[in-house]
N, C-alpha and C positions, 0 to 999 in steps of 0.2 A: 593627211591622216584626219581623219573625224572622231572625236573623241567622245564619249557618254561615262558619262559619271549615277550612278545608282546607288542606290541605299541598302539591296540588300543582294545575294547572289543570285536568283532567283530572277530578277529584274534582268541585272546586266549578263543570263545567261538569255533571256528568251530575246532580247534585243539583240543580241549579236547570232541568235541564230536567224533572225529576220536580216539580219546583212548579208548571211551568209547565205543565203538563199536567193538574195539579189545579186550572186556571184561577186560579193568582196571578200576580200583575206583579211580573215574579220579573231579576233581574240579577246578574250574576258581574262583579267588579271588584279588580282587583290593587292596587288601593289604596285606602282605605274611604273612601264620597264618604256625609256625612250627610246631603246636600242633596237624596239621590236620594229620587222619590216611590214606588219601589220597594215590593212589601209584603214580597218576600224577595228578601234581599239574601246572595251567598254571595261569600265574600270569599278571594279564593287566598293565600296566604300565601308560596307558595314558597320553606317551610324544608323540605323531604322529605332535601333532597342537602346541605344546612346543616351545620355543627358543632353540636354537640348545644346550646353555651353560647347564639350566635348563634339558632337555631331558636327557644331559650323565651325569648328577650327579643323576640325581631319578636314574637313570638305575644303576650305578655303587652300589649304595646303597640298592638296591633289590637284585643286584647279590651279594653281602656280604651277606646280610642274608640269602640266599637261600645256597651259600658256606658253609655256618655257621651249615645249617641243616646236612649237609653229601650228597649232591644228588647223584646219581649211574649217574645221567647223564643231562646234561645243554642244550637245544635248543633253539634258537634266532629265534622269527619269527618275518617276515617283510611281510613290503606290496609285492605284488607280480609286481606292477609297479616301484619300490623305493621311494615311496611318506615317507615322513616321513625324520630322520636324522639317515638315514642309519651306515655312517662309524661311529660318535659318537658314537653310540650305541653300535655296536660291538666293538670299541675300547675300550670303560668302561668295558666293559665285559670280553676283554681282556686282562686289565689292571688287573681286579679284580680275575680272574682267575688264571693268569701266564700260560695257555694257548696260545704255540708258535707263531697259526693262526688259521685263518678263511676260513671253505669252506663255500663261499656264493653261496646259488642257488636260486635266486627269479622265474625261469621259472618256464612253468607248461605248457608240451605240449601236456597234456588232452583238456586244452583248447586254444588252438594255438600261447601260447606264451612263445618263443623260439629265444637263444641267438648263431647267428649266428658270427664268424668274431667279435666278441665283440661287436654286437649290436641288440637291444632288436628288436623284429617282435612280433606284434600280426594278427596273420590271413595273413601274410608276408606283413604286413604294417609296414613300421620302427616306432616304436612310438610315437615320435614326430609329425606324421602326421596322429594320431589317437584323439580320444574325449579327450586322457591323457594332449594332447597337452594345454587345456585349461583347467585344473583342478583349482578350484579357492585357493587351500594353497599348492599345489607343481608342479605348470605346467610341461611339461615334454617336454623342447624344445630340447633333443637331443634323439638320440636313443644309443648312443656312452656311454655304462658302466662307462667307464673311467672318461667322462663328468658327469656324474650322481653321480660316488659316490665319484668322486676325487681323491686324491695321497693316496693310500692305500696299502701297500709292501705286508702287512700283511693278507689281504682278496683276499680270488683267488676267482674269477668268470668266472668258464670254460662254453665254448662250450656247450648248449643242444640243443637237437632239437627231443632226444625222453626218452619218460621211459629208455629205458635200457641206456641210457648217464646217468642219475641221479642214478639208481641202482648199477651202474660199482663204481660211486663216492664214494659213499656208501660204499660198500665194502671194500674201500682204506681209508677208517676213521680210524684216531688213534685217542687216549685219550686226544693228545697235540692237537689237533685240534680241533674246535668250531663251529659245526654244525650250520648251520640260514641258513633263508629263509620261504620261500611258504607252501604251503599246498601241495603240491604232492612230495617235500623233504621232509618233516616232515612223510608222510605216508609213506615213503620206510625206512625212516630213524628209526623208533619207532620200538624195535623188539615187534616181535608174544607174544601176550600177552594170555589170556587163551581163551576157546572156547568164538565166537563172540557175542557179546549180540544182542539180538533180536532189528529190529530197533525200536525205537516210532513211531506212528501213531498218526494224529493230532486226537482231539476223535469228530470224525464225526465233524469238525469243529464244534462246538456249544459250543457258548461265548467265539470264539477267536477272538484276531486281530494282524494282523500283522503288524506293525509302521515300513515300508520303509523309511529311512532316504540315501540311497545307491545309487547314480544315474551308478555307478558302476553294482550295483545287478539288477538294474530299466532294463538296454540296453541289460542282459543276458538272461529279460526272466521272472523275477520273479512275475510280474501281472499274467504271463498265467500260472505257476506253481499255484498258489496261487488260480485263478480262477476254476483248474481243481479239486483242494481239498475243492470248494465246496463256496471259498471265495468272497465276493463282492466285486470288486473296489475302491475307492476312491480318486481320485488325489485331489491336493492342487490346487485351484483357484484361477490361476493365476489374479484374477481381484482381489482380497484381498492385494497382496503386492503393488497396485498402491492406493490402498483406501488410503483417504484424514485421517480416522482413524482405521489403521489396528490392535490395540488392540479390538475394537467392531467386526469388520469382521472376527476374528480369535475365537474371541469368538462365535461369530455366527454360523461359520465352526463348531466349538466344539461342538455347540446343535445340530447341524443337522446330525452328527456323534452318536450322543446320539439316539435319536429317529429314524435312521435308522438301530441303533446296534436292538433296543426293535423289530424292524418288523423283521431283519435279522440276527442276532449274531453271525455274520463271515463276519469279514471286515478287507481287507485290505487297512492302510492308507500310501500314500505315495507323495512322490513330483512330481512323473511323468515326463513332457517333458517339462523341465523348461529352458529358458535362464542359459549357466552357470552367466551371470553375475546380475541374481538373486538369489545367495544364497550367502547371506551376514552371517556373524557368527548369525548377529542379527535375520534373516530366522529361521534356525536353532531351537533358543532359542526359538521362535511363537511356532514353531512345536510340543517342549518340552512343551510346559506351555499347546496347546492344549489337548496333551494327558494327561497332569497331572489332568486337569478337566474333561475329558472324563472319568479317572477310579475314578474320586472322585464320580459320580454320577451313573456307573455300575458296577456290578459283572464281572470281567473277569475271565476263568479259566484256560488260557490260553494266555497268550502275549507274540508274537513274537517279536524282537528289532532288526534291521538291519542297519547296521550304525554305525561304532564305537563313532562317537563323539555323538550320538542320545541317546544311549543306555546309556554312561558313565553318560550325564547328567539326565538322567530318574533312574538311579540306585544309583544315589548320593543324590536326590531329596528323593530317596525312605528309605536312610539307607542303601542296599542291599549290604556284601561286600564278601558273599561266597555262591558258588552256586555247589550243584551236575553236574556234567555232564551226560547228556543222549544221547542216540544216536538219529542220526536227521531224521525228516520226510521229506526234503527238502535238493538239493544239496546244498552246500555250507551253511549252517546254523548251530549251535551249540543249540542243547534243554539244558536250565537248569533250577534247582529248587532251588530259595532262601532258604537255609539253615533255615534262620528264617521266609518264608514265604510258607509254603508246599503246598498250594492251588493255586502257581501263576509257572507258565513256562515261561522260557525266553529266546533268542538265539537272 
């Protein structure tokens, strides 16, 4: 079994849809089941928005159990900006391991971001003078590694600036070492599993929806991805978070969501171009409570979740704590199937 441990759902759904795409029986589960016949198993952790103390004790206590199972092999994924509590997390992991070190690789110069002189560029903007700059739970006011993830002996963060830097890396892995990072480490990193599985196909869009919670996934693109498989729009009205009673207006949004799904059953819902210093945790929760009434009164056959902290809370709401992995109709997205709900897809 090959095991990954992630920080938010999001992460450990798009990884296990990259297994499952290299033809392994691959599952994402919020709470580590040994029992599972699983070959990859990628485990959400759901410390990203945690206290730093809280985040490396869940994580250190996931990584025992999963030690505990026998894994062939351990993978740490992380945000790909370092949002989250980076060093914690691998230090629990290290600690719990007895693994020497840490190769960290959070770049990913598929999509132009790339650690130059030890400091992060997206698009050769240094980070800090990018949208990360204003992230509302882990701003990113330096571009400087060192600044970001602190005194850390035991974590190397080399140089990338293309595939073959991360591949070369790769190669030079021993067993004392503790692979984490991105999705485009994790893809070079996973050996060649059996012939590739065919990808999913969303089914003619009809009675899905896709719940954007990502202002990340929102600025890459994903409305006009969404749009071309057939999906309708929906941003979040910004005149709702100024209402005198936005429990009424959120509910409102909810029925108007309803009655648009009945004429069009392929809607994507999401935040759009919002102020960041409009998304309070409380935002969020509206967001969550909308869709929880939107599926209390339709059939979905299909729900997409984007958004780790969107997703956590709609899957915890729901029961949901193990899911198949399928492979994805959409870049960056993980398809999965509630174990105990065989009629619903989720990523």
């Amino acid at each position: 079994m090959i095991a990954i441990l992630a920080d938010d759902f999001s992460g450990a759904a798009e990884l296990a849809g990259i297994a499952a795409v290299r033809g392994y029986k691959t599952e994402v589960q919020t709470r580590f089941d040994p029992t599972s016949d699983a070959e990859v198993i990628a485990v959400d952790t759901d410390t990203r928005l945690m206290p730093e103390a809280a985040a490396a004790r869940i994580v250190s206590d996931v990584a025992r159990q999963i030690l505990a199972a026998q894994p062939a092999r351990i993978f740490k994924n992380t945000d790909s900006v370092l949002r989250g509590h980076i060093r914690a997390e691998l230090e629990a992991i290290l600690d719990t391991t007895g693994q020497h070190d840490c190769l960290f690789i959070p770049a990913n110069p598929s999509k132009g971001c790339i650690i130059t002189a030890g400091r992060y560029f997206v698009n050769g903007v240094p980070l800090d003078q990018t949208d990360f700059a204003h992230d509302p739970d882990h701003p990113r006011h330096s571009s400087l590694i060192a600044d970001m993830l602190g005194h850390a002996p035991h974590i190397q963060v080399p140089d990338v600036a293309t595939l073959a830097d991360i591949e070369l890396h790769v190669s030079r892995l021993t067993a004392q070492t503790l692979a984490a990072g991105a999705t485009i480490f994790f893809s070079a990193w996973l050996p060649v599993g059996r012939a590739p599985a065919a990808q999913s196909a969303l089914p003619s869009t009809r009675r899905a929806i896709l719940l954007c919670g990502s202002l990340a996934a929102w600025g890459t693109g994903r409305a006009e991805q969404a749009a071309a498989h057939g999906m309708r729009v929906r941003t979040l009205p910004q005149q709702f978070i100024a209402a005198d009673d936005t429990q009424s207006a959120f509910a409102a949004w909810g029925t108007e969501i309803v009655q648009e799904f009945h004429s069009h059953p392929a809607l994507m819902i999401a935040l759009g171009h919002l102020a960041v210093d409009m998304l309070p945790a409380q935002l969020m929760a509206w967001l969550t409570e909308v869709m929880q009434e939107v599926l209390r009164q339709i059939q979905v056959d299909r729900l997409f979740i984007e958004g780790g902290a969107t997703a956590a809370a709609l899957l915890q709401s729901a029961g949901w704590h193990r899911f198949e992995a399928n492979s994805a109709p959409l870049t960056g997205i993980g398809v999965l199937r509630p174990l105990t709900a065989p009629c619903a897809v989720l990523s």
